[in-house]
C-alpha positions as CSV (number, residue, x, y, z in Angstrom):
1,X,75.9,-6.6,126.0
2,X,75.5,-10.3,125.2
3,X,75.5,-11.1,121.9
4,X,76.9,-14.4,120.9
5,X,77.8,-15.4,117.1
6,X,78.6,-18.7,116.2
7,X,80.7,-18.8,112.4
8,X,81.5,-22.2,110.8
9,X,82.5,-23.8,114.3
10,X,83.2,-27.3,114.5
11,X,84.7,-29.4,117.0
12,X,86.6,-33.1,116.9
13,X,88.2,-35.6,119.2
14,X,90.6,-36.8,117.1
15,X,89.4,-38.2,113.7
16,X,85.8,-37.9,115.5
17,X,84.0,-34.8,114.6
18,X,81.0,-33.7,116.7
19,X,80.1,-30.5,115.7
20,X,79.8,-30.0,112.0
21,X,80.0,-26.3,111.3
22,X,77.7,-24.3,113.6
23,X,76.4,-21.0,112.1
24,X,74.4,-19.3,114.7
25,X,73.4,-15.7,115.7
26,X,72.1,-15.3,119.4
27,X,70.9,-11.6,120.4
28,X,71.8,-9.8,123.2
29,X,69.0,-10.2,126.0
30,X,67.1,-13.5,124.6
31,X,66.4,-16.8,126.4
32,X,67.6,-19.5,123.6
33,X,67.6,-23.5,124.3
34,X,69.7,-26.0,123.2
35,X,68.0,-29.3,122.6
36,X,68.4,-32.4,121.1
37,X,68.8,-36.4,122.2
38,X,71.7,-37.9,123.8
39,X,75.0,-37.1,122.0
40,X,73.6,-34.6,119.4
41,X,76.6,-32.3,120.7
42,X,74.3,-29.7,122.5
43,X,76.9,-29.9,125.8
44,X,79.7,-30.0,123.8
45,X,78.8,-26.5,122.0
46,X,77.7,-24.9,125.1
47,X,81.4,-25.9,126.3
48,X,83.1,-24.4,123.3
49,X,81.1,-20.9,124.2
50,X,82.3,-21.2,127.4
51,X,85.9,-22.0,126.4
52,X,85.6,-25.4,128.1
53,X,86.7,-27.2,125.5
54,X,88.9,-25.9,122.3
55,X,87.7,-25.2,118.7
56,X,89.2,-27.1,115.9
57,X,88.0,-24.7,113.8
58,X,85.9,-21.5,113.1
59,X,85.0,-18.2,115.5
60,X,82.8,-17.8,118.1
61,X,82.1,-13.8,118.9
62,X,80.8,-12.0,121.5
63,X,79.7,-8.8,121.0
64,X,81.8,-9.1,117.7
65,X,85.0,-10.0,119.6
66,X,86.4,-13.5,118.0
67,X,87.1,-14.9,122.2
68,X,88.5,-18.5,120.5
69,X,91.7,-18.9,122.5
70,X,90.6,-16.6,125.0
71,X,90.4,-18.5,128.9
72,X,86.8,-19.4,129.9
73,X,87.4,-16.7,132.8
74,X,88.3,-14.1,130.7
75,X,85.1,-14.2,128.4
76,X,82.7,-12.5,130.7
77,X,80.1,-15.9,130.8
78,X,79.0,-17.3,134.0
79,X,78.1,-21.6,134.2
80,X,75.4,-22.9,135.8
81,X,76.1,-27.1,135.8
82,X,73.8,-30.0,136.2
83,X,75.5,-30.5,139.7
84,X,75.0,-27.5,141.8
85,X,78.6,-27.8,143.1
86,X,78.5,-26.1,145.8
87,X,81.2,-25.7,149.0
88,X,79.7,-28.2,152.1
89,X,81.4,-26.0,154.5
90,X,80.3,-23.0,153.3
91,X,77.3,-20.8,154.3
92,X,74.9,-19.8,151.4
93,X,76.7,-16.2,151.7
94,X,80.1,-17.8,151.3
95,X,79.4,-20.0,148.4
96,X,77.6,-16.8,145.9
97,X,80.8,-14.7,147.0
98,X,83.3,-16.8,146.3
99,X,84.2,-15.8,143.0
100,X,84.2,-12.4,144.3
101,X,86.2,-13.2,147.3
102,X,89.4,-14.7,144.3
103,X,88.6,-12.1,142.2
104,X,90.0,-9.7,144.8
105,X,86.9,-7.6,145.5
106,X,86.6,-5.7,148.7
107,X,84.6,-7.4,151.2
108,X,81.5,-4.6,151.4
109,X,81.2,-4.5,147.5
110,X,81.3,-8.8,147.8
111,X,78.3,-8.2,150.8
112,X,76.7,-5.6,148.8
113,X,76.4,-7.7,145.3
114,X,75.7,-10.8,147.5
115,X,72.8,-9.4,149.5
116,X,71.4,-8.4,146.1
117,X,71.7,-11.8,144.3
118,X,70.0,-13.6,147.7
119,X,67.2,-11.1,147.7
120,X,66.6,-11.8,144.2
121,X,66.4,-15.9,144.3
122,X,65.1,-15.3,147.8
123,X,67.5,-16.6,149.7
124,X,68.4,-13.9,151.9
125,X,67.0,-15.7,155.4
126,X,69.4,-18.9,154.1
127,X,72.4,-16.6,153.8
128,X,74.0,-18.3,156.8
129,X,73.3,-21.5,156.4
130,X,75.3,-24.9,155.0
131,X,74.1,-26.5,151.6
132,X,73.2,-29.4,153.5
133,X,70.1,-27.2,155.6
134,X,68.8,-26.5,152.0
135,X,66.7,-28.6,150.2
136,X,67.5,-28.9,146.2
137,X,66.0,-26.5,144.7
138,X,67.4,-24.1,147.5
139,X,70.6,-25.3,146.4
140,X,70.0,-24.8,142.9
141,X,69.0,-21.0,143.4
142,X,72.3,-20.6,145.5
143,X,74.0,-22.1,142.1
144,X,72.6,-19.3,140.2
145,X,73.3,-16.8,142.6
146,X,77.4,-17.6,142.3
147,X,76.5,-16.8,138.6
148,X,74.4,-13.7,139.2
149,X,77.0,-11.9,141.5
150,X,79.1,-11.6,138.3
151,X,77.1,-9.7,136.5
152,X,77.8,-11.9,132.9
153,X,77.2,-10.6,129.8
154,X,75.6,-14.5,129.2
155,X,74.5,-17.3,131.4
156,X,75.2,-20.9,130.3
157,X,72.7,-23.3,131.8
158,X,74.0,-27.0,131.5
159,X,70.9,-29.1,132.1
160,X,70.8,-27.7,135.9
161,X,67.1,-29.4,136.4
162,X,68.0,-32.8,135.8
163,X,68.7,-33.8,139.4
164,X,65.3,-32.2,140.5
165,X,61.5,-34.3,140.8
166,X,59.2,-33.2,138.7
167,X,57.2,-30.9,140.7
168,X,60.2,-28.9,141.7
169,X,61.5,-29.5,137.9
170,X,58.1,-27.2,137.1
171,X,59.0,-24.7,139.4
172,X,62.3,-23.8,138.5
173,X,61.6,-23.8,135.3
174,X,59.4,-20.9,135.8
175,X,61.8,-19.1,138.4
176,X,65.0,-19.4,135.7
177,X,62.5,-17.8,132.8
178,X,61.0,-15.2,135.4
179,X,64.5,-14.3,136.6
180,X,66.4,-13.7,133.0
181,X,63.5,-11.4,132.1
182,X,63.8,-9.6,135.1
183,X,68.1,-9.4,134.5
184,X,67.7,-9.2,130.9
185,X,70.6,-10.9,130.5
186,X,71.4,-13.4,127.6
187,X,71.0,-17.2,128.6
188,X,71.6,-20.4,126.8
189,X,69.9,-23.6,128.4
190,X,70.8,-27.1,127.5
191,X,68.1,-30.0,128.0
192,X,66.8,-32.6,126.5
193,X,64.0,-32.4,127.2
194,X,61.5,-30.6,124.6
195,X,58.9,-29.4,127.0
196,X,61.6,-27.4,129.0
197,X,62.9,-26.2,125.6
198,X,59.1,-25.0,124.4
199,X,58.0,-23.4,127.4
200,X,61.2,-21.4,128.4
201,X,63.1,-20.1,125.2
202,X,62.7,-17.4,123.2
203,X,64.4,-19.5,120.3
204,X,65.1,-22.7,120.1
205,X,68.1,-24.6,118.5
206,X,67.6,-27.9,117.6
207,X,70.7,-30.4,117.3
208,X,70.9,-34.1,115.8
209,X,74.1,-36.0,115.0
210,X,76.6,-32.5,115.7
211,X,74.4,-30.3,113.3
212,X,72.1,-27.3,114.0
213,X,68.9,-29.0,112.3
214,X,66.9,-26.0,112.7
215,X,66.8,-22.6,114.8
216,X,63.4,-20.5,115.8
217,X,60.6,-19.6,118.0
218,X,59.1,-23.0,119.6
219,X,55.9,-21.8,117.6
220,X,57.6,-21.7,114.5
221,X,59.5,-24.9,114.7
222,X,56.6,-26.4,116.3
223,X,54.0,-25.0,113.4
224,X,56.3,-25.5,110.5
225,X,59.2,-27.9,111.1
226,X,61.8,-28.1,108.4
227,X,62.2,-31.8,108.3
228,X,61.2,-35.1,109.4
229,X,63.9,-34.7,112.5
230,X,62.6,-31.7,113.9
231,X,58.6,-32.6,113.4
232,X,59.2,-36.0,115.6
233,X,61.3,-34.3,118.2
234,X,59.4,-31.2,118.8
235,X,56.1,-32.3,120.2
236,X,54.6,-34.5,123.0
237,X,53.7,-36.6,122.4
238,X,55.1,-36.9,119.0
239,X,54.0,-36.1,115.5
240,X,52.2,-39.2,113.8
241,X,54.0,-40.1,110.5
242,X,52.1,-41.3,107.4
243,X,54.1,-43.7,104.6
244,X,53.6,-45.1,101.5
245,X,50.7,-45.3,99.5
246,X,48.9,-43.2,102.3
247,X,51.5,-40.5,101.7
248,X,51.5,-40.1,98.2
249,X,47.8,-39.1,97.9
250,X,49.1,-35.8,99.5
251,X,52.1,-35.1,96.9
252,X,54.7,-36.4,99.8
253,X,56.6,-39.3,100.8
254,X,55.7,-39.0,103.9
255,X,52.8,-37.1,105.6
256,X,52.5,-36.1,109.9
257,X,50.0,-35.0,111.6
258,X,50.2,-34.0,115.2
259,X,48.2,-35.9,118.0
260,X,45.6,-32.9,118.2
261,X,44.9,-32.7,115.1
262,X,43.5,-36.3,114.5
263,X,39.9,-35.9,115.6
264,X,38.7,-39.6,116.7
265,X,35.2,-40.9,116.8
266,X,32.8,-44.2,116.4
267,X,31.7,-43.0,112.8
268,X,32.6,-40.9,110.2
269,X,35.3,-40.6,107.8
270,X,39.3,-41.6,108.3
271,X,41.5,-44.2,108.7
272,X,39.7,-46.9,111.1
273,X,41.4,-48.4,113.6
274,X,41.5,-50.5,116.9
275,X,42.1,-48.5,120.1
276,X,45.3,-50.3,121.8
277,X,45.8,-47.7,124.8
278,X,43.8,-45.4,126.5
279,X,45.0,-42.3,128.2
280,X,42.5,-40.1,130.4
281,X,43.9,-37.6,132.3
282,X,41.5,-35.2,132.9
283,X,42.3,-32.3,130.8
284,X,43.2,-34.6,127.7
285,X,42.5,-38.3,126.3
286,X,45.1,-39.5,124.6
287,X,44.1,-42.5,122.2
288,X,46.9,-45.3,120.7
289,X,45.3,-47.0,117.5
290,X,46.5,-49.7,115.5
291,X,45.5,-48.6,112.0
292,X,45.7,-51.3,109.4
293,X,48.1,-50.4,106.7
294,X,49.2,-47.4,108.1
295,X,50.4,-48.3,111.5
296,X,50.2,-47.3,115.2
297,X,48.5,-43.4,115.6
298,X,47.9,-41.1,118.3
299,X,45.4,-38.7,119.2
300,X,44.6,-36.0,121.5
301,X,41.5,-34.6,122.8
302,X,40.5,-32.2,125.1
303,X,38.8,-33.3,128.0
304,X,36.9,-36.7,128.6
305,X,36.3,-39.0,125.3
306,X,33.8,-41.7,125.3
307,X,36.4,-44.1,123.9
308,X,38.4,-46.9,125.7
309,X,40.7,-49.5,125.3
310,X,39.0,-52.1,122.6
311,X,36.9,-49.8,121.0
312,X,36.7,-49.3,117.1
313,X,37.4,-45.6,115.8
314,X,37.7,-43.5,113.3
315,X,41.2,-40.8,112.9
316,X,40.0,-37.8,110.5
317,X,43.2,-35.4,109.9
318,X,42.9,-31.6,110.3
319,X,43.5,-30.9,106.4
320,X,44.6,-27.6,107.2
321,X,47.5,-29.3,109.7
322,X,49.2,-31.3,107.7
323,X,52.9,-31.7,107.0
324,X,54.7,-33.1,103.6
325,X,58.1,-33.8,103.6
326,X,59.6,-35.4,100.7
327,X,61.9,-38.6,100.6
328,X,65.0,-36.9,101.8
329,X,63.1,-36.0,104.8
330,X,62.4,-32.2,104.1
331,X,59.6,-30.3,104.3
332,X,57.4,-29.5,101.7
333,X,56.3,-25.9,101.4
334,X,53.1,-24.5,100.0
């Protein structure tokens, strides 16, 4: 079992708080991300799960067991880090067993659990070679095979594809999703970058500023965002957001509409504008327009557009896909 409840935690360094009262409820089994800009406190909360760091106040349970104060290596997690710290002189087989090996275990069970975890992450013909014969993403998979051989009741991914290109990045990315399916094993994955976030989680958590700004399916927060925060972040590229007099029309003070759902032509009806940039890449055609009194807009099309840098256009909104939010920033429901 692997179910992790978070209840009122918050965490300060000294008179500086960072985490303002986290309420969260992660199932056993599910695949949730933490995300969020630089210093919204998504590391920081992974380390207080972990029992890296101390809570100033509130519980954290797992599988209903309150483990604040507990030692990190007595709460049954395993830690995958951005660095893939690994042992130089080490073979592959020596760096997955060594938690075993101080643990105490006898050698054949070590061998036996670390001949599984290789065959898994294929690694089993690297099993006797150094971290320097492997390239990174070798290394990475040997990373997550010290964590394996532990048999956690909940991985805890700390941005571990950041040191990565961006093929590999892809790659990975669909190795660490295809794997915790396979173990069916909890997982909590911090990044900050959205597109990881959508495309591997079952749930997302979205933080800003220390505070859980909103928790669900990438769908849901994608689809119906509950502020102004969580529409611009969630997205690429981002939502477009609509002010003043514009705004007001729809009952809001301000409106957004996402990139696809601006449809952009010569004629017609909609805001007119002046293209400024323009994307083709194939698959899409992304179009930046200056619109006079409403500002810079972008839009998304599928496939080739006969539009270009220069020319004049028209941006009619999807009526159907747009979102209010009022002037504290939250979403307006229907």
């Amino acid at each position: 079992m692997g179910r992790i409840t978070l209840q009122g935690v918050r965490k300060s360094f000294g008179a500086h708080a960072v985490i303002h009262g986290a309420d969260l409820e992660i199932e056993d089994g599910t695949f949730v991300v933490f995300v969020g800009p630089s210093g919204c406190g998504k590391t920081t909360l992974l380390r207080l799960i972990a029992g890296l760091e101390d809570v100033t106040d509130g519980k954290i349970l797992i599988d209903d067991a309150n483990v604040v104060g507990v030692p990190a290596a007595k709460r049954g997690l395993s830690m995958v880090f951005q660095s893939y710290a690994l042992y130089p002189h080490m073979s592959v087989r020596g760096n997955i067993g060594f938690g075993l090996k101080m643990a105490g275990l006898p050698r054949p069970e070590i061998n036996r659990k670390v001949e599984a975890a290789a065959a898994t992450l294929n690694l089993t013909p690297y099993l006797d070679r150094k971290p320097r014969e492997l390239s990174g993403g070798q290394r990475q998979r040997v990373a997550i095979g010290r964590a394996i051989v532990r048999e956690p009741k909940a991985f805890l991914f700390d941005e571990p594809l950041s040191n990565l290109d961006a093929a590999l990045r892809v790659q990975m990315r669909l190795e660490i999703t295809t794997l915790q399916k396979q173990l069916a094993t909890t997982a909590i994955y911090v990044t900050h970058d959205q597109v990881e976030a959508m495309t591997m989680a079952d749930s997302i958590v979205v933080l800003n500023a220390g505070r859980i700004e909103q928790f669900g399916s990438p769908l849901e927060l994608y689809d119906r965002p509950d502020n102004l925060f969580v529409a611009g972040f969630i997205g690429s590229p981002r939502m477009n957001f609509i002010g003043k007099e514009t705004a007001t029309r729809y009952g809001a003070a301000t409106i957004g509409v996402r990139p696809e759902h601006l449809r952009a032509s010569r004629d017609g009806e909609g805001w007119e504008g002046k293209v400024t940039v323009a994307e083709h890449l194939g698959s899409d055609t992304f179009l930046h327009v200056d619109v006079s009194g409403v500002g810079k807009l972008t839009a998304r099309s599928v496939g080739e557009l006969g539009l270009t840098t220069g020319d004049h256009v028209r941006l009619q909104p999807d009526p159907g896909r747009i979102h209010r939010f009022d002037g504290d920033g939250k979403a307006i429901r229907t």
